[in-house]
C-alpha positions in Angstrom: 104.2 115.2 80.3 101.5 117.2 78.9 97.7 117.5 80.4 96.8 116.4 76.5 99.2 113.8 76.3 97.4 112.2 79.8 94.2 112.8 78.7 95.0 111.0 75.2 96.1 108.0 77.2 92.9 108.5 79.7 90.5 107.9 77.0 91.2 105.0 75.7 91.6 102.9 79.2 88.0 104.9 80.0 86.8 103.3 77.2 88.1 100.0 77.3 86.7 99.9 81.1 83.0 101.0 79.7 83.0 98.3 77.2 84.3 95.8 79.8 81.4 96.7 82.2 79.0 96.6 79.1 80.0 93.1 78.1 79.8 91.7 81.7 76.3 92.4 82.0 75.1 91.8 78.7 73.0 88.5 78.8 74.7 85.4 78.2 72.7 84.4 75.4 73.6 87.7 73.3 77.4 86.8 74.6 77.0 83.3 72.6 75.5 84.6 69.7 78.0 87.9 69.4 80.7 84.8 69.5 79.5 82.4 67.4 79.4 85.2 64.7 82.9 86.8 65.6 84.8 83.9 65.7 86.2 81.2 63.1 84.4 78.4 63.3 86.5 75.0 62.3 86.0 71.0 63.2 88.5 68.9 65.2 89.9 65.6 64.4 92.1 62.7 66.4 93.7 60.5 64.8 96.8 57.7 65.7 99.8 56.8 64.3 99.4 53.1 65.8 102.4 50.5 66.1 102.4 47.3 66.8 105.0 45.2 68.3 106.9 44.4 65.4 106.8 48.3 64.7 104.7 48.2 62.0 102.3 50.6 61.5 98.1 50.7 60.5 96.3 52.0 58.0 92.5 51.6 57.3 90.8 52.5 53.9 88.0 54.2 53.9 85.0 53.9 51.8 84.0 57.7 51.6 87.6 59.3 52.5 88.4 61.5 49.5 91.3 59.7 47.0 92.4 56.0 47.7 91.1 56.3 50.9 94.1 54.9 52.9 95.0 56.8 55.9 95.4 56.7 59.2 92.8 55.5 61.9 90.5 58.4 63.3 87.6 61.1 63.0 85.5 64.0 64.3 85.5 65.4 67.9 81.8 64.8 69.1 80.4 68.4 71.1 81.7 67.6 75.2 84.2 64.9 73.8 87.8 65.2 75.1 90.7 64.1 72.0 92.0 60.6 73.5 87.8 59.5 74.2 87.3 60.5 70.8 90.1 58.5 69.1 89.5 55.5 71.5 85.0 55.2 70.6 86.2 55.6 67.1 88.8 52.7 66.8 86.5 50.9 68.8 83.6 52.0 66.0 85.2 51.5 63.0 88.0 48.6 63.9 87.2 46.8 67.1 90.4 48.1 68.6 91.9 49.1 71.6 94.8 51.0 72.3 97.8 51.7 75.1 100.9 54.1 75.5 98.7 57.0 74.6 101.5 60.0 73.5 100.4 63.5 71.9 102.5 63.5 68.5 101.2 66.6 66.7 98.3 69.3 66.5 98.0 71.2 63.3 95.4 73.4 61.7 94.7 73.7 58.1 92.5 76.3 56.0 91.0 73.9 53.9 88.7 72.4 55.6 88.6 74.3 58.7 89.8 71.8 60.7 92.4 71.0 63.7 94.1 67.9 63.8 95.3 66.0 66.5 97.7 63.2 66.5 98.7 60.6 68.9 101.3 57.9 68.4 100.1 54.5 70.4 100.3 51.3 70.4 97.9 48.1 69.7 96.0 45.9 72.1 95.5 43.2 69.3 94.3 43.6 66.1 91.5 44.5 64.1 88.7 42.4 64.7 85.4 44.0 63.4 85.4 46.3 60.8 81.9 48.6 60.0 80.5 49.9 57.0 83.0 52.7 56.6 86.1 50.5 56.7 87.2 48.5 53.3 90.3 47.6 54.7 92.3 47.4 57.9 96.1 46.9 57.4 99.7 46.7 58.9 102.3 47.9 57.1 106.4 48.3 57.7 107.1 52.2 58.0 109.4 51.4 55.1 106.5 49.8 52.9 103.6 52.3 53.0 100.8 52.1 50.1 101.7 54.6 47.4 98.6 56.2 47.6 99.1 57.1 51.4 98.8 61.0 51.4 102.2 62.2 51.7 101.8 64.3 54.8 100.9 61.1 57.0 104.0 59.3 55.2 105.6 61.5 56.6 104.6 61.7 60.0 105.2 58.0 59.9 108.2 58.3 59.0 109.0 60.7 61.5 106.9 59.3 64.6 108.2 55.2 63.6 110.9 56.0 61.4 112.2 52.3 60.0 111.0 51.0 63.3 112.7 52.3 65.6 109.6 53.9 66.8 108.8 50.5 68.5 107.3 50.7 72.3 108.4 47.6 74.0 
């Protein structure tokens, strides 16, 4: 090994260490804003495949959900909110619902919007009793018999989390 060839491999670990001691004491405010400029910036959803008993599964339709506005039950991540909270104050919110047998199904992330999805598959305590202002319609369907206008990407998760039923949680 040449002196050149150890020097070439010197300078960039000199420099890496340099910027490292930089950053550690730069104030934690500038840290936070460098960040929040350098880094994508996205929302983050939970939502629920929910059964019930008879393996069915439910769909609410939304009054200001783009298209027919069926889908399934969730909504936004509030700052300091951890994923299963979130899902559980917004069935509560928009369906007067509880729910049991809490299982992460899928986490995805789309361009457009910006947005991170997380699914869980669960099961009922009940039904719907109190819809609010956002919720037309609160229904249970067979994984078989799904509205038509269901986007096709939650038919199929469905489909793939209940199947025909056999997703049932005795």
């Amino acid at each position: 090994m040449s002196v050149a060839s150890g020097l070439c491999y010197a300078e960039p670990q000199m420099l890496n260490e340099l910027l490292g001691g930089i950053w550690r004491r730069t104030p934690v405010g500038l840290k936070r804003w460098t960040m929040r400029f350098t880094h994508a910036r996205f929302s983050v959803t939970a939502g629920a495949i929910i059964a019930d008993n008879q393996g069915r599964v439910l769909l609410l339709k939304h009054r200001f959900r783009p298209g027919t506005g069926w889908g399934i039950p969730g909504g936004y991540i509030e700052t300091g909110e951890q994923p299963e909270e979130a899902l559980r104050r917004e069935l509560r919110e928009e369906a007067g619902l509880e729910i049991e047998k809490i299982e992460l199904f899928l986490v995805r992330a789309f361009k457009k919007p910006r947005q991170v999805e997380i699914v869980y598959l669960c099961r009922a305590v009940g039904n719907p009793v109190q819809l609010n202002y956002e919720i037309e319609k609160a229904e249970w369907f067979s994984p078989n018999h799904l509205p038509p206008e269901l986007p096709k990407d939650q038919a199929e998760q469905i489909h793939s989390a209940l199947g025909d039923g056999a997703g049932r949680q005795d």
